[in-house]
N, C-alpha and C positions, 0 to 999 in steps of 0.2 A: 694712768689710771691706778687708783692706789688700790690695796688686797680689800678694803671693807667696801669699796665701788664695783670693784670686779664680783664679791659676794652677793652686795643686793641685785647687779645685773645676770648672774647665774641664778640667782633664787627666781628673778621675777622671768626668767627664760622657763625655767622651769614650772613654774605655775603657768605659764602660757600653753608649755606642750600639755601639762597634766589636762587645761581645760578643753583643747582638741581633741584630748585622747577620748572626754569622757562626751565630746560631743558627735563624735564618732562612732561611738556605742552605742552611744542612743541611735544614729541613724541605723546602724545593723538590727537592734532593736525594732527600731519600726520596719526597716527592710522584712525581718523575718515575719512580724505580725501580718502584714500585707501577702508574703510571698503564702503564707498560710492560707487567708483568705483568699486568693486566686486558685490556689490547687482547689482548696473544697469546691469553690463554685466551678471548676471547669468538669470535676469527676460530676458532680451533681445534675447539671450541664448535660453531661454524656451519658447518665443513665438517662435521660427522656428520651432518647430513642427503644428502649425497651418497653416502657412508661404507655401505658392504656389512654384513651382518651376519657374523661368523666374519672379517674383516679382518685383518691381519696390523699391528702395532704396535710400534715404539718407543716406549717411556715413562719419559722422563726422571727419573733419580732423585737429578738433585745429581753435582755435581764433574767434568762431564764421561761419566757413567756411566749407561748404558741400562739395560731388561729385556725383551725380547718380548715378546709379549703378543697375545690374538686377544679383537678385541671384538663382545662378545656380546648387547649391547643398544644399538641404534642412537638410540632415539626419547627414552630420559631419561640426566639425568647427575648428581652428585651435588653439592652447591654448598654451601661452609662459610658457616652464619651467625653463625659466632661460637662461642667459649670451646671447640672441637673437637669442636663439633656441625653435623653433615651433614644434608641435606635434599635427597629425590631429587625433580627438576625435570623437566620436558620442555624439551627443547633450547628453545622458543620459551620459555617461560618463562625458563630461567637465558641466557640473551643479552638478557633486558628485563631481568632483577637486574644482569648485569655491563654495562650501560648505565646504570644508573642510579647503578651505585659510580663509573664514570667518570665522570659528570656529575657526583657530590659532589667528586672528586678537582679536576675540572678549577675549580670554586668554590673550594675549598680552595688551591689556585695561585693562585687571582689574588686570594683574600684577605693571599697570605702576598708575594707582587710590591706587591698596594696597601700594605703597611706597611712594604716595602723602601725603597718610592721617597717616605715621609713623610720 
């Protein structure tokens, strides 16, 4: 292999790790935004055991934009398991599911840091 072969096969090595590295980021990226959204909802979640029944509500709909709302069942809540199907839980049940998404999320992170830092 001659020095300007061995060059362009070290350049294009190179541009290979650069694009894993930045594809990588981005999964930590969406890891963090997700691991985000499961804490709120799980805290959120675990205040309706304090939570009145007939309660007065803000429920966020995207872009900055509310709806009122009065809630009417304190003790269960509805939890997506997948392809946009719902499943009514009891509050202590859906904060043991969204514990245990965050426990996959938080494996998932430090799968995706151990193959940052190879």
């Amino acid at each position: 292999m001659t020095t300007e072969e061995e060059i362009t096969r070290n350049l294009t090595l190179i541009e290979y790790y650069k694009q894993q590295l930045e594809s990588i980021d981005m999964q930590l990226q969406y890891l963090q935004t997700t691991l985000t959204d499961y804490q709120r909802a799980k805290m959120t979640v675990g205040q309706l055991h304090d939570a009145d029944e007939n309660s007065e509500l803000l429920i966020p709909i995207g872009a900055g934009t509310f709806v009122n709302a009065s809630l009417k069942n304190t003790s269960n809540v509805l939890i997506g398991v997948g392809a946009g199907i719902v499943i009514e839980r009891t509050i202590d049940e859906a904060v043991m599911k969204l514990d245990e998404r965050i426990k996959r999320i938080h494996l998932m992170r430090k799968s995706c840091r151990t193959k940052r830092s190879i």
